[in-house]
VOGU-3710 file (C-alpha; in Angstrom, 3 decimals, decimal comma):
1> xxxxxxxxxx> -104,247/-44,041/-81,178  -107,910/-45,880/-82,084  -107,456/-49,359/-83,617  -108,736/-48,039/-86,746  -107,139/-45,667/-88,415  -109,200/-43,318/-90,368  -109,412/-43,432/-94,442  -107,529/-40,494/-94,668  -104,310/-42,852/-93,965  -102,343/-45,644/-95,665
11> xxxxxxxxxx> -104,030/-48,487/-96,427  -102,755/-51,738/-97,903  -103,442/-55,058/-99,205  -100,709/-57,704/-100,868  -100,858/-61,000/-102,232  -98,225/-63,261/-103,963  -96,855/-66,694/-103,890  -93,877/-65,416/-105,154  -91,328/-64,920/-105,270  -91,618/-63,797/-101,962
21> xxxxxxxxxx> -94,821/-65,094/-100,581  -96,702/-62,135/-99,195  -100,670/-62,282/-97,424  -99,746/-58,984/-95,987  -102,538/-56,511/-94,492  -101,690/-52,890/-92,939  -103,318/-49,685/-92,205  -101,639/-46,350/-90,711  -103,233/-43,455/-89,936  -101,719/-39,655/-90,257
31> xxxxxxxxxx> -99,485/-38,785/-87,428  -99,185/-42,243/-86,636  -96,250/-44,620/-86,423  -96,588/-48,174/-87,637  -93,886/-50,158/-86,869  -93,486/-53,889/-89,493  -91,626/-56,093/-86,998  -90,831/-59,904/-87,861  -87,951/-62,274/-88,329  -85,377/-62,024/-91,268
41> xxxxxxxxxx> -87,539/-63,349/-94,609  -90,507/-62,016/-93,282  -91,655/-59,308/-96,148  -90,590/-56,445/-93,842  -88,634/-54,801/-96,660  -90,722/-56,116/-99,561  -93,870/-54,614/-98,475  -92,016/-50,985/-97,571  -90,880/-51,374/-101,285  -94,369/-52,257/-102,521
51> xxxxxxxxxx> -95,976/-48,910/-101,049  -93,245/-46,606/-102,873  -93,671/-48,521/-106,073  -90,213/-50,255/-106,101  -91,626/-53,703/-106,433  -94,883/-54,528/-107,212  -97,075/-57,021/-105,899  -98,950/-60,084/-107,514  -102,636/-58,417/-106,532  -103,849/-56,426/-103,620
61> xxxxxxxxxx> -103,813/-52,307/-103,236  -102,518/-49,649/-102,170  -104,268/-46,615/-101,207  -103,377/-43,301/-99,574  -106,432/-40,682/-98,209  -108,380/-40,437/-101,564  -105,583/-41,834/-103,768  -105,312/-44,811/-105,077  -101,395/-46,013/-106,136  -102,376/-49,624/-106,949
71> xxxxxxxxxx> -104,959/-52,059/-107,099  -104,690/-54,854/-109,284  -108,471/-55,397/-109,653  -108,503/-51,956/-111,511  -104,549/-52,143/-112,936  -103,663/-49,010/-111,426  -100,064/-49,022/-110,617  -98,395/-45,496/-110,583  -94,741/-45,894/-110,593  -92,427/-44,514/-108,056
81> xxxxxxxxxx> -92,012/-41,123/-108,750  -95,945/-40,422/-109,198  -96,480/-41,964/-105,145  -95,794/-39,375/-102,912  -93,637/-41,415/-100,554  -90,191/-40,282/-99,264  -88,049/-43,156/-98,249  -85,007/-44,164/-96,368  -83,037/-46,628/-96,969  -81,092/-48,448/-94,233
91> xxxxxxxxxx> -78,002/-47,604/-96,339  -79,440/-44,024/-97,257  -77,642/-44,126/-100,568  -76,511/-40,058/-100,442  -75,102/-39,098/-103,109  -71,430/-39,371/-102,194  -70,233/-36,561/-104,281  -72,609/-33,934/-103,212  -73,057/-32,028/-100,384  -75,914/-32,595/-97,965
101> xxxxxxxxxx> -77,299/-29,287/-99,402  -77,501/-30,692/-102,980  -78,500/-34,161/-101,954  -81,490/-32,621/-100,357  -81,989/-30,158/-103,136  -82,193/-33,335/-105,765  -85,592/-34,308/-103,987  -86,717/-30,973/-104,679  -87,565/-30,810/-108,517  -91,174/-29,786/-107,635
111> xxxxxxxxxx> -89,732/-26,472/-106,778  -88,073/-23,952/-109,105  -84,595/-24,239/-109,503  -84,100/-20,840/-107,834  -85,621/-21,644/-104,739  -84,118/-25,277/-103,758  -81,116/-24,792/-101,989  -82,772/-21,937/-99,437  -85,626/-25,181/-98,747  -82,902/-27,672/-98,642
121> xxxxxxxxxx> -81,607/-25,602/-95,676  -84,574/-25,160/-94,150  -85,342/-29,030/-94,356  -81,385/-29,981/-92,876  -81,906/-27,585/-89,998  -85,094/-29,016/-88,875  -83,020/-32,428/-88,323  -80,353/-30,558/-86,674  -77,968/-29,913/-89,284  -77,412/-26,320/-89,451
131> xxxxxxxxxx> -73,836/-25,414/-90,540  -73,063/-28,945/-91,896  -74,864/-27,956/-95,651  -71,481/-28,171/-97,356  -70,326/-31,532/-96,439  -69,958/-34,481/-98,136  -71,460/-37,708/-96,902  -68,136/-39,099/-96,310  -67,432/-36,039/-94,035  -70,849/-36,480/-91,555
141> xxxxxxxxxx> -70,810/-39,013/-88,956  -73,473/-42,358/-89,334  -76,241/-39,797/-86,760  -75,825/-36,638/-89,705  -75,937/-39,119/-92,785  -79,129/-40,584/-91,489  -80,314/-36,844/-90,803  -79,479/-36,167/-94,296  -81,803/-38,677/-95,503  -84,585/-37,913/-93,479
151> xxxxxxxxxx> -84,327/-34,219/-94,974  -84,355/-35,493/-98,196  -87,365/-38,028/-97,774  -89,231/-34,913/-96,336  -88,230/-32,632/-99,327  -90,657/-34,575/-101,623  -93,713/-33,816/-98,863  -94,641/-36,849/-99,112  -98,256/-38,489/-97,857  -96,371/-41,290/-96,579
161> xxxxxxxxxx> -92,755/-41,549/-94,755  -91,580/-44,957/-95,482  -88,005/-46,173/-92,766  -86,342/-49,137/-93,625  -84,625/-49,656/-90,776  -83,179/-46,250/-90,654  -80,981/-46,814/-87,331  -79,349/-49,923/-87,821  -76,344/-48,486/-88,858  -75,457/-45,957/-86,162
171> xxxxxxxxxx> -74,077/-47,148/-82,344  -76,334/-47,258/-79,794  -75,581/-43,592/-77,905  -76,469/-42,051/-81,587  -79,029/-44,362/-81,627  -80,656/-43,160/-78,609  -80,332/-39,390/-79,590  -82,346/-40,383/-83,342  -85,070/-41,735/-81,272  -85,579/-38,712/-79,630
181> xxxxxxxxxx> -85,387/-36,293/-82,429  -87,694/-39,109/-84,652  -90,277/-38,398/-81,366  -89,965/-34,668/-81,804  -90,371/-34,608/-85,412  -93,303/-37,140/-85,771  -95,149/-33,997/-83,844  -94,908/-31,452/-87,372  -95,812/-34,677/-89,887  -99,233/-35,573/-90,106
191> xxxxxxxxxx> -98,918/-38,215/-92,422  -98,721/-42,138/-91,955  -94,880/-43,275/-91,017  -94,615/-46,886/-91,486  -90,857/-48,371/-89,614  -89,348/-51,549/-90,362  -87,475/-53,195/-88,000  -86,106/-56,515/-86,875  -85,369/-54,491/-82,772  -88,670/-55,448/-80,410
201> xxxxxxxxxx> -87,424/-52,429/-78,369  -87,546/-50,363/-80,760  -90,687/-51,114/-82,052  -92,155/-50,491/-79,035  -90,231/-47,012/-78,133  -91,031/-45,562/-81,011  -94,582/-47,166/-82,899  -97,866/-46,876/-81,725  -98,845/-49,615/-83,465  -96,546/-52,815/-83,709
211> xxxxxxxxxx> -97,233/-55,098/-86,971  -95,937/-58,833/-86,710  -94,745/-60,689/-89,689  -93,902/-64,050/-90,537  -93,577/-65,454/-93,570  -95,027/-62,674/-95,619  -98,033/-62,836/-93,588  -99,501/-60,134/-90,814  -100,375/-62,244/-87,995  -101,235/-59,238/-85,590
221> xxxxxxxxxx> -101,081/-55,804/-85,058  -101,838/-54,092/-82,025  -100,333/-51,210/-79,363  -96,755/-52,622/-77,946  -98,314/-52,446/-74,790  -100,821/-55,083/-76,223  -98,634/-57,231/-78,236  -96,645/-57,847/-75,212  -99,506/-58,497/-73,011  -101,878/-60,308/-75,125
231> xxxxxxxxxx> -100,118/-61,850/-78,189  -102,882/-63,605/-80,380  -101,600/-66,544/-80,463  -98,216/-68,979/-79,720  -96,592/-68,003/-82,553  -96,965/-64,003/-81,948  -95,869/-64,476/-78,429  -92,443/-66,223/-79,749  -92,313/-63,718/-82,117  -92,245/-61,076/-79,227
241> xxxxxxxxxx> -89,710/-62,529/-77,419  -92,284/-63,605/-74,582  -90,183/-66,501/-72,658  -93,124/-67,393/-70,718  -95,169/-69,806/-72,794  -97,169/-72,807/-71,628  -100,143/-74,885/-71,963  -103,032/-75,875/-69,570  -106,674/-76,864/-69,472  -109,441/-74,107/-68,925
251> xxxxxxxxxx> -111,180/-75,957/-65,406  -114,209/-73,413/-64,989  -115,064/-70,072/-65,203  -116,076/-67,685/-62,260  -117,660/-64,595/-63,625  -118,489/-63,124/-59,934  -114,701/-63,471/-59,086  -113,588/-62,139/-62,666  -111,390/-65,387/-62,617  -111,119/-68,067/-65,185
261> xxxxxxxxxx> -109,420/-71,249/-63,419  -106,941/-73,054/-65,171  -104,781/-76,375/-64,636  -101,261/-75,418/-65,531  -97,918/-76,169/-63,714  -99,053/-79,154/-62,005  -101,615/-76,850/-60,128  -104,782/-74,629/-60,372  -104,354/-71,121/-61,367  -106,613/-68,245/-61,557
271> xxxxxxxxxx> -106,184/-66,033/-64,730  -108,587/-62,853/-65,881  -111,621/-63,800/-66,790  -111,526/-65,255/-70,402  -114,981/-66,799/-71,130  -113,927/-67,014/-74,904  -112,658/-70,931/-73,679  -114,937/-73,725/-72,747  -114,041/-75,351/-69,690  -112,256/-78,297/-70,800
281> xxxxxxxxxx> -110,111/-76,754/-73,682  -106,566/-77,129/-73,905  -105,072/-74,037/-74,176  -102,014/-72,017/-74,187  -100,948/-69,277/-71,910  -98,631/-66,717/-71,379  -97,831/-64,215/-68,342  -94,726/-61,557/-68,881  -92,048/-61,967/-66,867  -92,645/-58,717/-65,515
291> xxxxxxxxxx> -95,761/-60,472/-63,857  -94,055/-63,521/-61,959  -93,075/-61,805/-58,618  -90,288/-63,518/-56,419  -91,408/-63,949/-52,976  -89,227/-62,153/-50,440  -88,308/-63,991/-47,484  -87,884/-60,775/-45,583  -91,143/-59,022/-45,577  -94,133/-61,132/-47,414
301> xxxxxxxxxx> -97,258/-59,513/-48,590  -100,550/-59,861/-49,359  -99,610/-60,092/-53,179  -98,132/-63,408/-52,490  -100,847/-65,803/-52,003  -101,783/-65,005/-55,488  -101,261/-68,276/-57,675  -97,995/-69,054/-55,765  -95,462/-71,401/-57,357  -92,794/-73,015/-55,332
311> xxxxxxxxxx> -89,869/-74,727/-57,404  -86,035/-74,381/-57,965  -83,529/-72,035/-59,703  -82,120/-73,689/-62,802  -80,141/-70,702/-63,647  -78,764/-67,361/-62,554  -77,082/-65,088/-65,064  -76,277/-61,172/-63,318  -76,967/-58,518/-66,278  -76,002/-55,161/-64,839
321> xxxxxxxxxx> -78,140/-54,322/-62,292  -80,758/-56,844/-63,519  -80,660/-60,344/-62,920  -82,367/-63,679/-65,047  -83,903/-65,924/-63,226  -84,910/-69,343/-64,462  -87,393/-71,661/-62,546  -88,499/-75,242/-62,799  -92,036/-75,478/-60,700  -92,799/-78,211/-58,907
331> xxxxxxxxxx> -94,798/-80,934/-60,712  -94,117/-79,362/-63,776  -91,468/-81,468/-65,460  -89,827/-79,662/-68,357  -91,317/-76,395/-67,809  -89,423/-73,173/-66,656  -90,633/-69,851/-65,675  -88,604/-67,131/-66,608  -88,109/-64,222/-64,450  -85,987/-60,951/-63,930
341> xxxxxxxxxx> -85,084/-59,125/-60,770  -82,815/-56,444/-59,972  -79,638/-57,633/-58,415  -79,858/-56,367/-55,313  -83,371/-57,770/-54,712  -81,352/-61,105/-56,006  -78,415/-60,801/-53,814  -80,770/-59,578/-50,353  -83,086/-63,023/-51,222  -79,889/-65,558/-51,851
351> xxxxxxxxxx> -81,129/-66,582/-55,393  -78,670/-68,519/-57,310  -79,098/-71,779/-58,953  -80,194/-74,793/-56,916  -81,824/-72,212/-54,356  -85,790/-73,333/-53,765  -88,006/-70,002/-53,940  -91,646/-69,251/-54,419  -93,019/-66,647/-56,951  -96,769/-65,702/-57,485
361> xxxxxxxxxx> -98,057/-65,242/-61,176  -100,098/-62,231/-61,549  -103,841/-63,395/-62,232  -104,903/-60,273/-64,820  -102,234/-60,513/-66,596  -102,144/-64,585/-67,291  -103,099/-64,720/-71,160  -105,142/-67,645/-72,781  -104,625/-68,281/-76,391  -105,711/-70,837/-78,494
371> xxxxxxxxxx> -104,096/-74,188/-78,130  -101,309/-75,156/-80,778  -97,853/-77,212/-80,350  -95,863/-74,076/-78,558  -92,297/-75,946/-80,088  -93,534/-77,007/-83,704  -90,663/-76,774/-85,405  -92,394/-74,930/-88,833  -93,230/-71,996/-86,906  -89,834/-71,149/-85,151
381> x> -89,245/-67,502/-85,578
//
């Protein structure tokens, strides 16, 4: 999906001090999946109901292809049931007297009254709900409630499909099973769909496009793969869950080699080249732990004399066939690097805590960002 999504799509623009404080910027293109992500508080919600029209912002707009919903400049503000959004809730308020069929059917007052209930059942068997038309919501499971809703969103065809986090209610199996049918459906809707969620896993199974939020405020949006890789700051890579976070000094930079040398960990490491940061900057740094590779002691390779790090296991907690593996480096008082192996690799090695082991950090994928307090306690997500 290209960074910029075309006009055709949704794009937004909020502002407010309150009484949620919103500075909130987001486009998504048709066919495309944006998923909000951020911390409790964060304006997830807020800005999903902003876009149908159930709140409305301070100033900013809202635009969708050639349509404008709001823009305070201009005080346009259509209310909800001119914006051609269909919504889920993460409680999916059904009706709880009707049956799906009717519940759908309500969403369908565009139509004449003669032809709903045929479209209704067209709409509930392209989630998968053929044969369950005539039950109640109390009668469908968590899965075939959130189904329900989905029809019903759809039965307005909307421009935009707005999901407030439409899976947090159902177990993790059904879970699963709505992630593949959202996959398959996303294929027949060329519209924006814009997902909130508070589940980093999620967000990146599902979006192609990942928007962090703190505090009201988009700090970056990006591919998962990118997010996780290249967070644009210290308080993005917290907000990703990235446990390894550190700061160093840029030393030089070695365009020839692709390398940009850097004094972290009581040692010299080469990252990718990052000429963006004069020699002599304090920055901060990141590398995924799926980039700090244990050393084995059966059968070394040639990966391993890239930026080695000796130092000792400070803890050792088994998770299925995964293990977590924490590190102190040596020289580098109060620092850990964070690791996970599978348990066999674990158990073949002898890691457990107090064992001394030597890991390389991957040089392209060792992140610069710009230099801020990594633990100040305003930004904690």
């Amino acid at each position: 999906m290209a960074d910029g999504p075309t006009s055709e799509g949704l794009v937004v623009r909020l502002v407010q001090q309150s009484p949620i404080p919103l500075d909130a910027e987001l486009r998504c293109a048709p066919g495309e999946i944006l998923a909000l992500v951020g911390p409790s508080g964060s304006g997830k919600s807020t800005i999903l109901r902003c876009i149908a029209g159930l709140r409305r912002a301070a100033a900013g707009r809202i635009a969708v292809g050639d349509a404008t919903w709001f823009d305070s400049a201009t005080r346009i503000d259509l209310p909800a049931y001119r914006r051609r959004a269909g919504f889920v809730f993460q409680t999916y308020a059904l009706f709880p007297h009707m049956p799906a069929v009717d519940n759908v059917a309500a969403a369908l007052g565009h139509l004449a009254a003669r032809d709903r209930r045929a479209r209704a059942r067209q709409l509930l068997a392209s989630v998968h709900l053929a044969g369950l038309e005539s039950r109640r919501p109390a009668e469908l499971s968590g899965g075939q409630q959130q189904r329900v809703a989905v029809a019903r969103a759809l039965a307005r065809e909307p421009d935009v499909l707005l999901l407030d986090e439409p899976f947090s209610a159902v177990d993790q199996v059904t879970r699963r099973k709505l992630y593949r049918e959202l996959a398959e459906l996303r294929r027949e809707l060329r519209m924006p769909v814009v997902l909130v969620t508070h589940d980093l896993e999620e967000a990146a199974l599902l979006a192609d496009r990942m928007c962090i939020l703190h505090h009201g405020r988009t700090l970056q949006t990006a591919s998962p793969s990118e997010l996780l890789a290249r967070p644009a700051d210290v308080l993005v890579a917290r907000l990703v869950d990235l446990k390894n976070v550190h700061e160093g000094t840029v030393l030089e930079h070695r365009p020839q080699a692709g390398f940009t040398m850097l004094r972290a960990l009581g040692t010299t490491l080469e990252a990718r080249m990052q000429p963006g940061f004069a020699p002599g900057a304090r920055v901060n740094w990141v590398v995924p732990e799926g980039s700090v590779i244990l050393h084995r002691r059966d059968r070394p390779s040639r990966g391993e004399h890239e930026n080695p790090v000796a130092g000792v296991v400070t803890e050792f907690v088994a998770l299925g066939e995964n293990a977590s593996v924490r590190i102190a480096p040596d020289g580098a008082t109060g620092q850990l690097l964070a690791m996970s192996v599978p348990s066999h690799v674990a158990r073949r090695n002898g890691i457990a805590t107090g064992v001394r082991v030597t890991v390389s950090l991957l040089a392209d994928s060792i992140h610069l960002m710009p230099w801020h307090d990594a633990m100040a306690p305003d930004e904690a997500p």
